[in-house]
C-alpha positions in Angstrom: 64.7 101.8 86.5 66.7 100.6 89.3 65.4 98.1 91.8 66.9 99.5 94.8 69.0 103.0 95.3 71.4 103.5 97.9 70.8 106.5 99.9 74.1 109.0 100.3 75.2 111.4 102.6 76.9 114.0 100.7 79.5 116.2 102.3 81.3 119.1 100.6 84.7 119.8 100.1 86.0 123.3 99.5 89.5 123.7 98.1 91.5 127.0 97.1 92.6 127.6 93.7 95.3 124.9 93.0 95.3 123.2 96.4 93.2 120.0 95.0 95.9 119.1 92.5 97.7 116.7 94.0 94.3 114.2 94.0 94.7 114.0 89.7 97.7 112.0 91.0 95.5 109.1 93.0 93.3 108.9 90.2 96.2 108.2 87.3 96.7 104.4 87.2 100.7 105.1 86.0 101.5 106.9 89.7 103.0 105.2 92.6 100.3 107.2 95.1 97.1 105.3 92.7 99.3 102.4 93.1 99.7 102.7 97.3 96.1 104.2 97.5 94.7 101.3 96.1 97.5 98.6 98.0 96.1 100.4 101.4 92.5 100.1 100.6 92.1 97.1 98.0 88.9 97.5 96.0 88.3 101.2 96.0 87.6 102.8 93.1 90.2 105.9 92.6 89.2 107.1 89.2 86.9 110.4 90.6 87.6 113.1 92.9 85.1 112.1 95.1 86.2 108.8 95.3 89.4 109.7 96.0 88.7 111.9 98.9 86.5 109.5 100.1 89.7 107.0 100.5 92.0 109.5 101.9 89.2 109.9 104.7 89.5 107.1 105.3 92.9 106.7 105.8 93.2 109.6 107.7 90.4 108.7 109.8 92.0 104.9 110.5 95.7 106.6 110.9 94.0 109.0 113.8 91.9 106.6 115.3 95.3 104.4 116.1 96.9 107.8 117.4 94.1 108.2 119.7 94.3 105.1 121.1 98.4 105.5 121.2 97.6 108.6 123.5 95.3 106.9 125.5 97.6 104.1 126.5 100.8 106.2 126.9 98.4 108.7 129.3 97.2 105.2 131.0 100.6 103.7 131.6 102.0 107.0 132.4 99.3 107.7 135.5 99.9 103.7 136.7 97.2 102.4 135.3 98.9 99.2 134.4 101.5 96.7 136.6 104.9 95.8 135.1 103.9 92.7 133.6 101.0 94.2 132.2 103.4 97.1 130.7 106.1 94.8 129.1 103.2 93.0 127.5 101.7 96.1 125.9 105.1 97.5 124.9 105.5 94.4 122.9 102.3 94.3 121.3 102.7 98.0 120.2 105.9 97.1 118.8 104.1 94.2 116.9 101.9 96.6 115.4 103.9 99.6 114.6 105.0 99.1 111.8 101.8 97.5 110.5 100.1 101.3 111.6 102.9 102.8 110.0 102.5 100.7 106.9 98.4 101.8 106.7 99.2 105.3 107.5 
């Protein structure tokens, strides 16, 4: 018997015929997207569907989340929300973390 069980919140996840295929190649260990999935998100486990989806979520979620904020800021500093100085500081900050985004996403 197990001491403690976690509780879970399943979701479900409907695919068309033949639409799903392309998560058999996050869960082979020889594939370059296993190989990224698992650089992006050290310690997942990529060996189920589930747990595959689970990661991509995941991603996607943290990859829309930094969009969101991207809109916000450009929507801020486009209304003159923000002085010059205050500007050239963000602009270089977002271009400090670009790539970083880009690297995640």
């Amino acid at each position: 018997m197990l001491c403690s069980m976690r509780q879970l919140d399943r979701r479900t996840v409907n695919f068309a015929p033949g639409e799903a295929a392309f998560l058999d190649r996050y869960k082979d260990s020889d594939t370059p997207e296993h190989r990224a999935l698992l650089s992006l998100l050290p310690g997942v486990t990529a060996d189920s569907d589930s747990s595959v989806i689970k990661a991509l979520v995941r991603l996607a979620h943290a990859r829309i989340e930094e969009e969101a904020m991207r809109l916000t800021y450009d929507r801020a500093v486009d209304g003159g929300e923000f002085d010059a100085e205050s500007r050239a500081a963000m602009r270089r900050s977002r271009k400090t973390v670009a790539p970083m985004v880009a690297d995640a996403g």
